[in-house]
Structure formats: structure tokens, C-alpha cells
C-alpha positions in Angstrom: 154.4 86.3 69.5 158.0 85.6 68.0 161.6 85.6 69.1 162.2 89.0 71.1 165.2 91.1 71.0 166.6 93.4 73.4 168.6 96.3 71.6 170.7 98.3 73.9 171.3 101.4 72.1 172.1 105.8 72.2 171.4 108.3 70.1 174.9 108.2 69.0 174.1 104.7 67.5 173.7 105.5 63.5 170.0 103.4 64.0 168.7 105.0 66.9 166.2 107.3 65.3 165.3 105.0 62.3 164.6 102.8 65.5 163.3 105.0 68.4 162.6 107.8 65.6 158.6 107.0 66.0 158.3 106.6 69.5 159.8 110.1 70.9 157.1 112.6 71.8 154.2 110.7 69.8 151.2 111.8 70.8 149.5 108.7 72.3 152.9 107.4 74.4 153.0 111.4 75.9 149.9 111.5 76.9 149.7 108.1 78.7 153.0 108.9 80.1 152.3 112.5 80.6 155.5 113.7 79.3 157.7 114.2 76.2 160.1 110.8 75.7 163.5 113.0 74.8 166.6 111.6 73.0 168.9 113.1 75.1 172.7 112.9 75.6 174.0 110.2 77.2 170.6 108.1 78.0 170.6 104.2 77.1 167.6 102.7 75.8 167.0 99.4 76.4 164.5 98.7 73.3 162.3 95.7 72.7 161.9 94.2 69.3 159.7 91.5 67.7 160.4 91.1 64.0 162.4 93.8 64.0 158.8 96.1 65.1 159.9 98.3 68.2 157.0 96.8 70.9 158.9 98.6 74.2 161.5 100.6 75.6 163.4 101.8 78.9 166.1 104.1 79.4 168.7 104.8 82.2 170.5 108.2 82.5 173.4 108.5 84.9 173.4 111.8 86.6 175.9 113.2 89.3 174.8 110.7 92.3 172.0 108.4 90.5 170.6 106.8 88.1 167.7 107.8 86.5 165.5 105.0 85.6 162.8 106.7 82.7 161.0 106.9 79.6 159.4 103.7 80.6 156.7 101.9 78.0 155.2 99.2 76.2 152.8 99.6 73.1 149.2 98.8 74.1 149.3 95.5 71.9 152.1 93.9 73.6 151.5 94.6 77.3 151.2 91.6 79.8 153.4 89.4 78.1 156.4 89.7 80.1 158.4 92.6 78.1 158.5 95.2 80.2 159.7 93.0 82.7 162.8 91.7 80.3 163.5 95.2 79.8 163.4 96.2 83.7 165.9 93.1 84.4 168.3 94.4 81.1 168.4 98.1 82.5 168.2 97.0 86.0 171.4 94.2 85.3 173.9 97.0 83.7 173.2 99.6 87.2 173.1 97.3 90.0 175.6 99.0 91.7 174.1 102.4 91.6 171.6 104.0 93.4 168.6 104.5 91.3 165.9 106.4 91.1 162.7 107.2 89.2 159.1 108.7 89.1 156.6 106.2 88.1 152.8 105.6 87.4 150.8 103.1 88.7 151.3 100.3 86.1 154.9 100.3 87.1 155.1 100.2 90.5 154.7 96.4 91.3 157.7 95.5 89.3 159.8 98.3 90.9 158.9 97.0 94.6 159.4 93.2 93.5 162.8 94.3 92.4 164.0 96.2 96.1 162.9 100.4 95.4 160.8 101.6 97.7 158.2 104.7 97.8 159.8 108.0 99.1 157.2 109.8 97.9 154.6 111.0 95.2 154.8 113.9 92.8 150.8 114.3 91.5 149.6 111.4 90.5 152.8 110.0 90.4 155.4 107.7 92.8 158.7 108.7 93.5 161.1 105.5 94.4 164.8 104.3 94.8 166.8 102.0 95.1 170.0 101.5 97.0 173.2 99.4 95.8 173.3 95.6 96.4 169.3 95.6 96.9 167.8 92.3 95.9 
């Protein structure tokens, strides 16, 4: 598989959209998602690279009281081989002193429980969770 790297990066970073460019609102990634992925202001990606090929990405975006865990995805070719979970623990590591939250889908929700969120809700088909400060 190669050597994975773990870019932490904004879209004030002068190779964020040669980078993250591709990903945001493509067509496949929005509809498994079943949203736009937005650049916005102030949101950290936490992007996943093999060769220097994007192959995931998470973001965090601090709001007033929270932070927002979203934007959560890994290329079909690279799933179950442990980089969404490197990204989780990277994004997880810099806000482990806030309270987060995020709405998930299904394929997320084992690594947010094994990492201390829990469920406080659903919104369609998918799971509201948070998670306090300190939580292990």
C-alpha cells in the first residue's frame, strides 16, 4: 500500500485546493455522504495521502461551544485498511479537550463509540453523537 501521510491542512494553505480541489462536492463522495463537502473558513482537514494521491480526509470546525467533527471519507479503494482510523485519532488528538460533536452514517459509528461519543440521537437515516472532554 505505501508509506501514508497525514497532511493537516486549511483552505488558507496555498495547496489546499490543488490537494482537496477534487474531492469537494464530487458527485460520487456527495451522494454517499449525502451532502456537499465545503471548504469553509476555519475548518482543518486532516487528509490522508499515499504517494502523494489523496486516499481520505476528516475535518474539525470549532464553533461557539463544540467541535464539529465532519466531512468524514475514505475513497472506496482504500477502505478497511486502517486510514480512517489514523485520521479519527489525528483529528481526535488536536480536540481532546473539547466537547465534540457530529452527525454520522452507519460506517462510522463503531469507531466513534470505541473512541467514548455516544448516540443522542438520529437525524434520518443518520446518528447524532458527542463526546465530552477527558473521555477515553
Amino acid at each position: 500500500m505505501g508509506d501514508i501521510a497525514i497532511k493537516r491542512i486549511t483552505n488558507k494553505d496555498k495547496d489546499f485546493y490543488n490537494i482537496m480541489g477534487p474531492m469537494l462536492s464530487k458527485r460520487q463522495i456527495v451522494k454517499e455522504l449525502g451532502n456537499n463537502v465545503w471548504d469553509d473558513d476555519g475548518k482543518i482537514w486532516y487528509v490522508a495521502m499515499i504517494n502523494k494521491k489523496v486516499c481520505g480526509f476528516v475535518a474539525a470546525l470549532e464553533q461557539s461551544k463544540n467541535v464539529l467533527f465532519c466531512s468524514d471519507y475514505i475513497l472506496p479503494e482504500y477502505r478497511g485498511q486502517g486510514i480512517y482510523e489514523l485520521l479519527f485519532a489525528a483529528r481526535l488528538s488536536d480536540f481532546k479537550n473539547s466537547v465534540i460533536t457530529s452527525t454520522i452514517t452507519d460506517a462510522s459509528m463503531r469507531t466513534y463509540l470505541s473512541n467514548g461519543f455516544v448516540e443522542t440521537g438520529t437525524r434520518g437515516k443518520y446518528h447524532v453523537v458527542r463526546r465530552n472532554p477527558n473521555n477515553d
